[in-house]
PADORO-5764 format. One record per atom (N, C-alpha, C): x, y, z. Coordinates in pm, whole numbers, plus 50000, padded with zeros to 5 digits. Example, Ala and Ser with C-alpha at 12.3 -4.5 7.8 and 13.67 -1.06 7.14 Angstrom:
513194943150780512304955050780513204967050780512854977550708513674989450714512905000350787
This chain:
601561545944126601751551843996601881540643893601031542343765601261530543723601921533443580602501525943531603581527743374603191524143258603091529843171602621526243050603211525242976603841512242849604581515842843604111518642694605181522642609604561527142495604561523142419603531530742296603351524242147604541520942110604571513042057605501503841921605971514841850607261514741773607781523141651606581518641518605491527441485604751519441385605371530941280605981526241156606901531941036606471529040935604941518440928604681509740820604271519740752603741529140722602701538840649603581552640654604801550640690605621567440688605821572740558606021566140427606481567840309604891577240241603441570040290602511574240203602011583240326602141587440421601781598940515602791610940441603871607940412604681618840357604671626740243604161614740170603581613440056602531624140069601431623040099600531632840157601041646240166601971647940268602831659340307602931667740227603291663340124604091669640060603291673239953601831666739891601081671339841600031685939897600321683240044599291692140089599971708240077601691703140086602621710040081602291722939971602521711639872602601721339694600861729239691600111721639752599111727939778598531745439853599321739439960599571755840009600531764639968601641762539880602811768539781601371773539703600591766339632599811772439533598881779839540597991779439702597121790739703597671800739761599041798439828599901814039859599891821139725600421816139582600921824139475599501828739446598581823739477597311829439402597001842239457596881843539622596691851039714598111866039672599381859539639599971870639632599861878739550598911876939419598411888539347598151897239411597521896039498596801905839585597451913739659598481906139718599151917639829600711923039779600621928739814602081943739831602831942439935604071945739893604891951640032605091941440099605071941340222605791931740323604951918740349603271916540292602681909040263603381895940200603771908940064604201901139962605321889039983606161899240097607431895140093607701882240151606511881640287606001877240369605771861340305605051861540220604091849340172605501846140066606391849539980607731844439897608501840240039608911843640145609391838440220609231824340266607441827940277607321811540382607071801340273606851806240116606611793040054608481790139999609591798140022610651791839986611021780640133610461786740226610581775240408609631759640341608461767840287607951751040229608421741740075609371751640008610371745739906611421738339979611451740940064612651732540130612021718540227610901722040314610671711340382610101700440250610131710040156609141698440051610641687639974611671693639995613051689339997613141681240064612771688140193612901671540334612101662840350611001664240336610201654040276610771644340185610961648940061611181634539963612331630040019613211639440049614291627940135614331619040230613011622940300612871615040440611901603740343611041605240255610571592740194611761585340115612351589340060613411578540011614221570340086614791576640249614811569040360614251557140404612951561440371611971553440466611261540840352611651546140248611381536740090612501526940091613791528140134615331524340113614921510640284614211517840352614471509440491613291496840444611591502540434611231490840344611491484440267612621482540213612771476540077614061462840151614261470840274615801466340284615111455840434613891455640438613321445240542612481450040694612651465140671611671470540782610331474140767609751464540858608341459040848607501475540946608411480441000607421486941075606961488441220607041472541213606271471041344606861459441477608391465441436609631458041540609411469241644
């Protein structure tokens, strides 16, 4: 059996992957509201639900980038 061992912590690029995130985020917040013209009822209720679940991860997001902005700044390269 043989061991592999594993990738490296690579962290260098976590701030602008999140970054991303969180654009793709507000993105799907925005074609839900478009879409909910359309629907009624539990649809409706349905689609206000999951974009307040993505108001919040879009919460954890910038927090986890300011983390990860605070650790680059403070000397983590990434690729210890």
């Amino acid at each position: 059996m043989t061991h592999k061992t594993p990738k490296p912590d690579d962290r260098s690029d976590n701030v602008e992957k999140l970054r991303d995130m969180v654009q793709n985020t507000i993105g799907n917040i925005e074609a839900a509201e478009e879409t909910m013209v359309f629907a009624e009822g539990k649809e409706r209720a349905a689609i206000k639900a999951k974009n307040e679940r993505r108001q919040k991860s879009i919460e954890n997001f910038r927090s986890e980038i300011q983390d990860e902005a605070a650790d680059r700044k403070n000397g983590y390269s990434g690729n210890e």
